[in-house]
N, C-alpha and C positions, 0 to 999 in steps of 0.2 A: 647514221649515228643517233641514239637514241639520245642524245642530249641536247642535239637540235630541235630534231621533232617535238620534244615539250614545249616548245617554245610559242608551237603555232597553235591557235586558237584560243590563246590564253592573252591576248592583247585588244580585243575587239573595243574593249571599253576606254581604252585608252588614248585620249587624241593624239593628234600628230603636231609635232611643233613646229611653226614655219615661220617665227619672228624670228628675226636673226639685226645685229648692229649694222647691216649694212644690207641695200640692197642684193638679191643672186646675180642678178642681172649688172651689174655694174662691177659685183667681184667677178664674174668668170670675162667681161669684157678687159678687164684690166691682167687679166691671166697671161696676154699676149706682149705684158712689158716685162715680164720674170725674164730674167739670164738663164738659163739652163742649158747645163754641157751637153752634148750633142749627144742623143740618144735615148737623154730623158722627159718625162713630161710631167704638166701639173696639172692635174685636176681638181674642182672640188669635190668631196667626198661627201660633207654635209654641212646644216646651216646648224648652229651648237650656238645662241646666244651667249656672249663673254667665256668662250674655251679655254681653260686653260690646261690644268694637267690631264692625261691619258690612261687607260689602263685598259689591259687585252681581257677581256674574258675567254672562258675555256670551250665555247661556243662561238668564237670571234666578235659575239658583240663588246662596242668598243664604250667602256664607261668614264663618263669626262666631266672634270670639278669645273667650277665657276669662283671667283670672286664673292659671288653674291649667296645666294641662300638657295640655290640650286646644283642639284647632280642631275646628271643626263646619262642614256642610256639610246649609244646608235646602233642599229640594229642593218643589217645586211643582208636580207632576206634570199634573193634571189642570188646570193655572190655575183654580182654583175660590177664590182668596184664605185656603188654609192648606195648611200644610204638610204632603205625606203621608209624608216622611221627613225624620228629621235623623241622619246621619252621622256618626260620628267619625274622621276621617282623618286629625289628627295627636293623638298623647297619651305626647308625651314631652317633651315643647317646655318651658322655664321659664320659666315667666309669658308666655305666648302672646297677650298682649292685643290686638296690633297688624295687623288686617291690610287689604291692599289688592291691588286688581286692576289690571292694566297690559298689554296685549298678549295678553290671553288665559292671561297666566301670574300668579300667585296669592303673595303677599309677605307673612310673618310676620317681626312685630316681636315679640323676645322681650326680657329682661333686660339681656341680655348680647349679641344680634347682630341680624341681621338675614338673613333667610333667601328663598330663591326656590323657586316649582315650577310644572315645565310646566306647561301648560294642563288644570287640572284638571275645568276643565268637560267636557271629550273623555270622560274614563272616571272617575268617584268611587272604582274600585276599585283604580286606580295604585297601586305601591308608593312613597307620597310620599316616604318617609322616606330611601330607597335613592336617592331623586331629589335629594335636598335639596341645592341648591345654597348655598352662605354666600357673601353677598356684599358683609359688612359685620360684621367682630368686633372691633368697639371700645366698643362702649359701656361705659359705666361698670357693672359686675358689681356693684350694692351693688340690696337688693330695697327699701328706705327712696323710695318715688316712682320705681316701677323699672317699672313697667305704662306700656310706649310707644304712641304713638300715630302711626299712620304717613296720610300721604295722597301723590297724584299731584298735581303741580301744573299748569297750564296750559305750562307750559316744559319739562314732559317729564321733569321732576326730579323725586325721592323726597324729600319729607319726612319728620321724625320728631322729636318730643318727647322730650327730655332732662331729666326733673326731677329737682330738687334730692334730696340723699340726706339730706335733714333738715327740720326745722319749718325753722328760719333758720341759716343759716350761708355763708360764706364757699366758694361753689364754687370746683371746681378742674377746669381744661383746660375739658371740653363740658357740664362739668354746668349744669343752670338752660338751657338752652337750646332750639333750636331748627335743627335740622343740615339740609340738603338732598345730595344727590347726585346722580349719574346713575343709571338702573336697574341697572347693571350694576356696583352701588357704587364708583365712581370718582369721582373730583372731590370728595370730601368738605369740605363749608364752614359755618361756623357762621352762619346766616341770619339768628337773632333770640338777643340778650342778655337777663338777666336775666329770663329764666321760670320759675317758681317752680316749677309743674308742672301744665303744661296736656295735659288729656287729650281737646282735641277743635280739630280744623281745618278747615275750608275755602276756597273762594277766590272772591271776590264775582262774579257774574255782571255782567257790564257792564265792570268793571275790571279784571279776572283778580288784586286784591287780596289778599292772603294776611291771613286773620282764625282768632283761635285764643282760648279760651278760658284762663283762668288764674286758679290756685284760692287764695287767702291763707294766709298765717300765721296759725296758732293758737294758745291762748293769750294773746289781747291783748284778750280782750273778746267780750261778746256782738256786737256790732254795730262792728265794725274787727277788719283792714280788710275794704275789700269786694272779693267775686269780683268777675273782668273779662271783657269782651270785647274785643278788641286789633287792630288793623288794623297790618300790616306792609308799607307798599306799597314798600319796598325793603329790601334786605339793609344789615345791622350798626346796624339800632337797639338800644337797649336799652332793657326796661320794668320797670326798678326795684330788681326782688331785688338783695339782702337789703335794697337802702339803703330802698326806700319801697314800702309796699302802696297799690294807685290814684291819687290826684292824690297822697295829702299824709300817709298813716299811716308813721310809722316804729316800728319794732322800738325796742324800749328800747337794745339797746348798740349802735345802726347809727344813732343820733340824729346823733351829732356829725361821720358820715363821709361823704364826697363820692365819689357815683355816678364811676365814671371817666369817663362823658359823660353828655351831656343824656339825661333820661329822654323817652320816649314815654308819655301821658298812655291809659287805655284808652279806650276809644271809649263803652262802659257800665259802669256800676258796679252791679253787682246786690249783693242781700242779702248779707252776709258769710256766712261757714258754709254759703251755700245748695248750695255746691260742683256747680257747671257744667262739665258734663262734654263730651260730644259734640253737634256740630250740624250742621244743610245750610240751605243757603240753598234757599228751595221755587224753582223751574223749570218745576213741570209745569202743567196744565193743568185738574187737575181740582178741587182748590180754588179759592175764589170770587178773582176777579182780582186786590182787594186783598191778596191773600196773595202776589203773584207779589213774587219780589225778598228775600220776609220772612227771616227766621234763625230756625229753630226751634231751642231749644237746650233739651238734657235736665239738670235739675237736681237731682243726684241726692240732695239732701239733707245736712244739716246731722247729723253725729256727736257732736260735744262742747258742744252749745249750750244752754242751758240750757233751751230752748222752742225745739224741732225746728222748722224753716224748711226750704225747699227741697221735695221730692219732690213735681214739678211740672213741666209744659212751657213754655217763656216764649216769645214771638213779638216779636223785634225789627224794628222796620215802619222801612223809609229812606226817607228821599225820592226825588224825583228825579233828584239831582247823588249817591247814592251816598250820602249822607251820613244817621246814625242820628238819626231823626227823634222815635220813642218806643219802648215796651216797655211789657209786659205780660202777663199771663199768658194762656196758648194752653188748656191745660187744667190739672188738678190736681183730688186729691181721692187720691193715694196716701198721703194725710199724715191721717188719722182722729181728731181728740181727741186729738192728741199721739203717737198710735202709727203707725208706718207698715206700708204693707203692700206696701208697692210701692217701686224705686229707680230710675228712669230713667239709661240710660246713655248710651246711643249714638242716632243717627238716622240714617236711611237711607231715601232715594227710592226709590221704583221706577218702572218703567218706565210702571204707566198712572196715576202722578201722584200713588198712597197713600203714607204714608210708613210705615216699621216704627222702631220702637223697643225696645232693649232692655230689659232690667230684671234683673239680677243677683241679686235680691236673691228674688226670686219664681221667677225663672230661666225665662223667659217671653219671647215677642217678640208685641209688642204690632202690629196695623196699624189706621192711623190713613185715615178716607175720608171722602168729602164725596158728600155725596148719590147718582145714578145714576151707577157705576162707569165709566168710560170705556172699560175694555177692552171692555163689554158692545157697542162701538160698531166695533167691530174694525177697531184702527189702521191707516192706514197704506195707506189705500183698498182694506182687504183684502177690505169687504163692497161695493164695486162694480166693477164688468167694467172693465175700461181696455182704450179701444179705440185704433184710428192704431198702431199697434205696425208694425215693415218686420220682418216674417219672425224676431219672437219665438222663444226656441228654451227659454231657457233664466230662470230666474226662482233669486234667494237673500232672504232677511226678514231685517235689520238687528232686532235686539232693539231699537233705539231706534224700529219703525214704518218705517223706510225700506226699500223693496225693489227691488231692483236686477235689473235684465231686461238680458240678450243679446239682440241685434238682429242679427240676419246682413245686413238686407240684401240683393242680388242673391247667389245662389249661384255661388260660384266668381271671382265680382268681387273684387280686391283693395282696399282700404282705404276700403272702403264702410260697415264694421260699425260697430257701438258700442254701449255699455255705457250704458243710462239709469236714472234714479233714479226712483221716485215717490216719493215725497213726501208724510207722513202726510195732509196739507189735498188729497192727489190730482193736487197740482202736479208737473212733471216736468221734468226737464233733464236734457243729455246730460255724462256723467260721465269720459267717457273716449272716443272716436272714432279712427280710422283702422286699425282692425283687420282684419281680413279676411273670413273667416266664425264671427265667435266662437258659439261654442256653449254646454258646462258649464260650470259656474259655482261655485266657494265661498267661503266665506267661513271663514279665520282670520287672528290678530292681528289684527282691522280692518282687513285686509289683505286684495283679491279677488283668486283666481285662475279665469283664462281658457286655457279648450280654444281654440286658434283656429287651426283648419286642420292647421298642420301644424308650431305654437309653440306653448310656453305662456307666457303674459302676466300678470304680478303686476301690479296696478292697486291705487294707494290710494285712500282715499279722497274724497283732494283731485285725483283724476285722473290724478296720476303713473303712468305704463308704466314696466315693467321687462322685460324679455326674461328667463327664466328657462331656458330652453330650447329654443334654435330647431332646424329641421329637421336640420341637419347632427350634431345633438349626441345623438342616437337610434341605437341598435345597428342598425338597421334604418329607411331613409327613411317618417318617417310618410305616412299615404295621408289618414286624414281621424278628425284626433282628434275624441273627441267627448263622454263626458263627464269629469269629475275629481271626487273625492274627498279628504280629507287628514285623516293621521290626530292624532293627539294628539300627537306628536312633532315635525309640521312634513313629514313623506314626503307625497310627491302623487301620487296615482295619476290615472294619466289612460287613458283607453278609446280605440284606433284601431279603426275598425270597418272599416278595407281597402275595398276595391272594391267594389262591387255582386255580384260572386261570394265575397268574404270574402277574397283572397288582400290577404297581409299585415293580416292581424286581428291584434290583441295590445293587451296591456295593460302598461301602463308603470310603475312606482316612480322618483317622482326625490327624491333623498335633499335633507335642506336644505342641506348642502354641493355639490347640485347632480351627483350621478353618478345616471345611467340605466341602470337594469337593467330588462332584457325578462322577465315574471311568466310571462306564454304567448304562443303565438305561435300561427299560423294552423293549425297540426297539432293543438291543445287538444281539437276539436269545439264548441269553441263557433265561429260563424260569422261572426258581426261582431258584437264587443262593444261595449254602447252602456253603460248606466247602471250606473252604481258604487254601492253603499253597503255600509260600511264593517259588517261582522257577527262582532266581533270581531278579538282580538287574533290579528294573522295571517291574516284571512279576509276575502274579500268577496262580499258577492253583484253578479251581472252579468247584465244584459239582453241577449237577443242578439235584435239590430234583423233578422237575418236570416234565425230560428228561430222567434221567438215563446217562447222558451224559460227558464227563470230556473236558475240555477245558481249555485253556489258554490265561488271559486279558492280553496284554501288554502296560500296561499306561505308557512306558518310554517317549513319544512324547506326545506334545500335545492332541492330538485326539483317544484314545483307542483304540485297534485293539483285536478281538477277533478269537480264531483259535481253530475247535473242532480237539481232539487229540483219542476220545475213545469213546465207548460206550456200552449201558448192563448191568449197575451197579442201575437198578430198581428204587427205590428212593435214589439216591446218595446221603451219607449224611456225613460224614467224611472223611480227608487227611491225613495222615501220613506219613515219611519217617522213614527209621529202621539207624544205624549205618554206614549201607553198602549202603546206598541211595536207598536201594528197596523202592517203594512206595505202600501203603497198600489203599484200597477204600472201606467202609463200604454202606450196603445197610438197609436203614432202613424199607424200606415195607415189604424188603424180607429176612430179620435175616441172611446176608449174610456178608460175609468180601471178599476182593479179593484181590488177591498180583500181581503184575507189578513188574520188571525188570528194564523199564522205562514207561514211560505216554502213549507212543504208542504199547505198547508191549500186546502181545496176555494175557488176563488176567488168571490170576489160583485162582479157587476157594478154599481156608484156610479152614473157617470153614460158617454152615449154622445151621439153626435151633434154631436161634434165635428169640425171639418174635420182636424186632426190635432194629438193631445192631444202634446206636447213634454214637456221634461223636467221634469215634477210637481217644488213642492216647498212645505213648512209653513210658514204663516203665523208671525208673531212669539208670536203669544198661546194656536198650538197648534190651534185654534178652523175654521182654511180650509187646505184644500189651494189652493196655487197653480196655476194649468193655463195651460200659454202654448198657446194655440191659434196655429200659427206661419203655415198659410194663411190663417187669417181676420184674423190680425194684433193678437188679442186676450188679456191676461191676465185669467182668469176665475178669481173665484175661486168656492170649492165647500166648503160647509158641511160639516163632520166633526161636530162637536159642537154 
């Protein structure tokens, strides 16, 4: 998948983090006092100095707030289940706890705003901070419950947590609440009343239900009131603050005053003090099936109690109308004779079904598995051949297991093509049709884009076409585009590889404002440019279908400079890079693949005997090269690691 491979060799400069709140060696020896139900285990996954919230990227690296004036960014190189880098890519931020991923671009919830940046999975080396867009400067500036907590909701809106600036009192404007907006911070509206200060959201699968945690007033006792869990299934309820903690606790000078409307009752009432922080409702696949549907929520323990409660994983089990059926504890054992050694913060899925947890307090990310790993089974029918394919050309790997193949169909027939899915279970349907000859293929924002003759076609995921740019809208009539790239910024480059003699060969930049500039044109020496990938800032390498030749254009200047680097790869027609930045080059005359070390490096031939190997690309978990064999009509995949 071309949107890992950018990833490698774009980090060299950047150190590795390895201070963490607590010795490794003394978290992973204490690993062997956790409870866990039989069949589970807990690893650490990485050291994240002060972790607390989570967010998946569209590459699986995992980006995580802090407290402090840092974001982080772990990275999983080899998918081996830890981390071989963690990043600091922002450290200026005030109180950075908050973040979430939307579109491929990356949202920091601070004190006082709310912040956006490109797609930082493209390059970890971006200047984020130069990037930084505000898209939201109103919060309440007081740091008293000032660590936000932000998510996406099924409606395309941003939420975020507004707690009170105090033990109990009398909010004013947003404060206690619960705010949503557009991504692009507009429409702002106060979604949930009286929230005390919750620092954990999600939204129930089956209902698209809005459920959020929320921590009590202190001060009032060992045991009152009790933390909550809250289900919001529409905008402008209210749950309680200041007037009532859970069904029926009130504050001593909030006795005698009336809620301005009916209060919302929470849906659980857990320990007081246990303070419940972040959760997910499980999705995946790889814990045993009564967990599907469950809430795990991280409890980060009790501070002023007189007999420490909380630091702990609770499992709330629903039935089947949705509704919270029990609770219990999931695991625990960071709470030792009264001393803790551990604080659960945050929870986070991943892609093959483990989940990660934070811990601030050890400064540590915990991942949580259930017996034989799933990726080991490699999603998404990546370890079997898919055959029936009409003239396969082009293959992209959804990080969720889905992989999406170009179908040409008859060559040079109009509206014959299409865009089909498979389907992690190997099932398959067509995603998109009436194209022409689609060919390259990729994937940004959850958004595909299609080479297709002599257009390019933005296809979403629900099948939606978009024309991005037809024939007419090129400095020069395209002859026969064929593959695309795009970089971190939203530019698409696309490959015409001209005629069977190369005239009108060129490669294309289309800005996301949609202007086309010619990079090189048929005079370059390259012959017919086929495969694009992306080899830095201003650079890329290019296949030429009609040399057998690898090279690289560097358009950072004015005037493009072209530089061959290799040769021998017959009719060059696919780029890849693997996890480890190996680069892979497929041959389409000659059914061959070939592996590189680097671009100049003596090539090794993989596999051959293909009818004609199309445009390679990496499996979701890093683990398969994809090979569309476009004569034999088959996606093969091919063992890397």
């Amino acid at each position: 998948m071309k949107t890992i491979s950018r990833l490698i060799g774009l980090m060299a400069a950047v150190g590795w983090m390895t201070a963490a709140n607590a010795d490794l060696a003394d978290v992973e020896a204490n690993l062997g006092r956790l409870k866990v139900p039989e069949g589970f285990r807990v690893e650490v996954y990485a050291e994240v100095p002060g972790a607390r919230q989570m967010a998946l990227g569209t590459s699986g690296t995992v980006y995580v707030g802090t407290r402090g004036n840092k974001v982080y960014a772990v990275v999983d190189k080899n998918k081996d289940h830890k981390a071989d880098e963690v990043i600091t890519i922002l450290d200026d931020l005030k109180v950075g706890n908050g973040v979430a991923m939307w579109e491929g671009n990356l949202y920091v919830a601070e004190q006082h705003r709310i912040t956006r940046y490109a797609a930082p999975d493209f390059d970890l080396n971006l200047p984020f901070k130069q990037m930084r867009e505000v898209i939201y400067d109103q919060l309440p500036d007081k740091a008293h419950h000032g660590w936000r907590y932000i998510a996406f909701g099924p409606d395309k809106k941003l939420y975020a947590t507004i707690g009170a600036p105090c033990n109990v009192c009398d909010p004013q404007g947003i404060e206690a609440s619960i705010i949503r907006m557009d991504p692009d911070g507009k429409n702002v509206e106060v979604f949930a009343k009286g929230v005390r200060n919750s620092v954990g959201m999600d939204f129930q699968p089956g209902t698209n239900v809005l459920y959020f945690t929320d921590n009590g007033v202190d001060m009032m006792g060992d045991d009152i009131p009790p933390d909550e869990l809250n289900a919001a299934p529409q905008a402008g309820l209210h749950f309680g603050f200041p007037y009532v903690g859970g069904r029926d606790a009130r504050p001593k000078d909030w006795q005698n005053k009336k809620p301005p409307q009916a209060v919302t009752p929470p849906v659980v009432e857990f320990q007081a003090h246990s303070a419940n922080l972040g959760f997910k409702f499980y999705t995946g696949k790889q814990f045993p099936r009564d967990y599907q549907g469950n809430a795990i929520v991280a409890q980060h323990g009790s501070w002023n109690r007189s007999q420490p409660v909380g630091y702990q994983l609770m499992r709330v089990v629903f039935d089947e109308q949705h509704q919270v059926k029990s609770y219990e504890v999931f695991i625990e054992g960071w709470l030792n004779d009264g001393e803790a050694w551990g604080r659960p913060v945050d929870v986070l899925q991943l892609n093959d079904g483990s989940l990660l947890v934070s811990d601030d307090y050890s400064g540590v990310i915990y991942r949580v598995s259930y017996g034989e790993s799933s990726a080991a089974a490699a999603p998404g029918g990546q370890a079997s051949k898919v055959t029936g394919l009409n003239m396969p050309e082009s293959a992209v790997a959804h990080p969720d297991g889905r992989i999406f193949v170009s179908e040409i169909g008859e060559f040079g027939k109009s509206g014959d093509g299409k865009i089909t899915v498979i389907n992690k279970d190997g099932s398959r349907q067509t995603l998109a049709d009436g194209l022409n000859d689609p060919k390259g293929l990729d994937l940004f924002n959850n958004q595909l884009y299609v080479a297709d003759m002599d257009q390019v076609v933005r296809v979403g995921l629900d099948g939606s076409k978009t024309l991005i740019a037809k024939s007419g809208d090129f400095p020069e009539k395209p002859t026969f585009l064929n593959d695309i790239e795009i970089d971190g910024l939203g530019n698409v480059y696309v490959s015409d590889s001209g005629d069977d003699d190369g005239k009108h060969g060129a490669i294309y930049q289309i800005s996301p404002e949609g202007k086309i500039t010619q990079l090189i044109n048929d005079k370059s020496g390259i012959k017919r440019p086929n495969g694009l990938l992306l080899d830095g800032p201003g650079k890329l390498l290019v296949a030429d279908f009609g040399s057998g030749k690898l090279f690289q254009v560097n358009f950072a200047s004015k005037k493009a400079s072209v530089t061959l680097l290799n040769q021998g790869f017959g009719g060059a027609d696919g780029l890849v890079r693997d996890t480890d930045g190996v680069l892979y080059v497929s041959d389409w005359a000659g059914g061959k693949v070939w592996q590189l070390t680097e671009p100049r490096a003596t090539p090794q031939l993989i596999t051959e005997g293909h009818q004609s190997a199309a445009d390679i690309a990496l499996s979701a978990d890093g683990r398969f090269l994809l090979v569309p064999d476009m004569k034999a009509g088959e996606l093969v995949p091919l063992p890397i690691k």
